[in-house]
Structure formats: structure tokens, C-alpha cells
C-alpha positions as a printed NumPy array, in Angstrom:
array([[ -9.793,  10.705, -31.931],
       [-10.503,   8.036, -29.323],
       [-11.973,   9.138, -25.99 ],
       [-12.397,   6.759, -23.06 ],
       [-14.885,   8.082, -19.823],
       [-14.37 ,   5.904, -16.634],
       [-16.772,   6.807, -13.506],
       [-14.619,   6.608, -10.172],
       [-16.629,   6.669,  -7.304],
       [-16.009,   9.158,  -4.528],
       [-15.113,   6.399,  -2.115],
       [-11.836,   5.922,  -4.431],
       [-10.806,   9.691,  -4.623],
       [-11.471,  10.81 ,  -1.219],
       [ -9.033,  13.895,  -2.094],
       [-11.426,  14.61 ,  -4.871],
       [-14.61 ,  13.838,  -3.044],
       [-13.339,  16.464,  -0.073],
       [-12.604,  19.422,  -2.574],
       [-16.076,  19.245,  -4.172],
       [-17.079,  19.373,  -0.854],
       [-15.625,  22.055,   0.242],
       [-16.243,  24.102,  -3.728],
       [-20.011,  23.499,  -3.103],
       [-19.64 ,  24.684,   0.628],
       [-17.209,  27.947,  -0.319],
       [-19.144,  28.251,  -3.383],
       [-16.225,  30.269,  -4.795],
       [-13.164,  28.78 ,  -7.086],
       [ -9.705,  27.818,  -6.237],
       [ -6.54 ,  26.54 ,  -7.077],
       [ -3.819,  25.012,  -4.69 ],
       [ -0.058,  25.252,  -5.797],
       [  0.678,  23.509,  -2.559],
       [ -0.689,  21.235,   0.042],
       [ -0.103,  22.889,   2.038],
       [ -2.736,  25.435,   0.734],
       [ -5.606,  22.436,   0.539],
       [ -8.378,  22.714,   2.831],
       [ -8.164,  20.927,   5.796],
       [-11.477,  18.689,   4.85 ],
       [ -8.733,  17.14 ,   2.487],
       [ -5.681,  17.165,   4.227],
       [ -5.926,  13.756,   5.832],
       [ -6.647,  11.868,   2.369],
       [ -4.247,  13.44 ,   0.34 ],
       [ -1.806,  12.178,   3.225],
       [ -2.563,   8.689,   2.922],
       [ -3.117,   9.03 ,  -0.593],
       [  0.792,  10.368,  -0.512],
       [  1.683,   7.328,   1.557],
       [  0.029,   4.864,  -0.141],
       [ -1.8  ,   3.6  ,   2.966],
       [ -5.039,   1.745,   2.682],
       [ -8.53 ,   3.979,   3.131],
       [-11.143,   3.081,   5.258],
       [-14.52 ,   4.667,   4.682],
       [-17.428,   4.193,   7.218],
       [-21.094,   5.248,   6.59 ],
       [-23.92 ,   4.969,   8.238],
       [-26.86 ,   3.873,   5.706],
       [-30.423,   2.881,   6.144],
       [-32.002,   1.468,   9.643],
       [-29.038,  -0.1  ,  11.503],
       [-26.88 ,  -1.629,   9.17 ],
       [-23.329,   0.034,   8.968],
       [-21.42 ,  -0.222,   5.53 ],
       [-17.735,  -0.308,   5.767],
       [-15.744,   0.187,   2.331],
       [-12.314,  -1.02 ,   2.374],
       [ -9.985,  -0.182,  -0.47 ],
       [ -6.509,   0.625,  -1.809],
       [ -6.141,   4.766,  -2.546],
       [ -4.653,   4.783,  -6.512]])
């Protein structure tokens, strides 16, 4: 059996990144049937993740230096 493991960081899933937000926040499990269902942390990135439309992710990091990521949602 072959097995590949590939890190993605959260900046590339922001769909992801929101529903382990809100799991650790909830602390309880789910499962969505529907999108409708998702919470709303998540709602706006699985939209553009839908569409297809670039994300933009702004952070604020260390002294006054912002960080911008730019990148296409896969």
C-alpha cells in the first residue's frame, strides 16, 4: 500500500480552517448535510471557494508589519 501525507496550510482551506474553529469553540461534534447548515464563521469561504474567486487573507503579525497572503482557493 502506498500512502502519500501533504500538509495544507490553513491559509489554503479557509473552509477547513473556520470549522476547526468553530469544533474547538463548540467543543461538541457535527456534521453538515447542507450549507446551508455550516456555521456562519464558514459561510463566506465556502462561497468563494464555490465560485472559484481568489482569497485574500490579512493578518496582523509582529510590531507593525502587516502580512497579506494572496492565493487561488483549490
Amino acid at each position: 500500500m502506498n500512502c502519500e501525507v501533504n500538509h495544507c496550510y490553513k491559509e489554503a482551506n479557509q473552509v477547513a480552517d473556520a470549522l476547526a474553529k468553530h469544533a474547538v469553540i463548540s467543543n461538541e461534534a457535527h456534521m453538515y448535510h447542507d450549507w446551508r447548515d455550516i456555521p456562519k464563521l464558514a459561510v463566506g469561504s465556502y462561497q468563494l471557494d464555490k465560485m472559484q474567486m481568489l482569497s485574500i487573507r490579512i493578518s496582523f503579525k509582529m510590531g507593525n508589519w502587516w502580512i497579506f497572503y494572496v492565493g487561488w482557493i483549490e
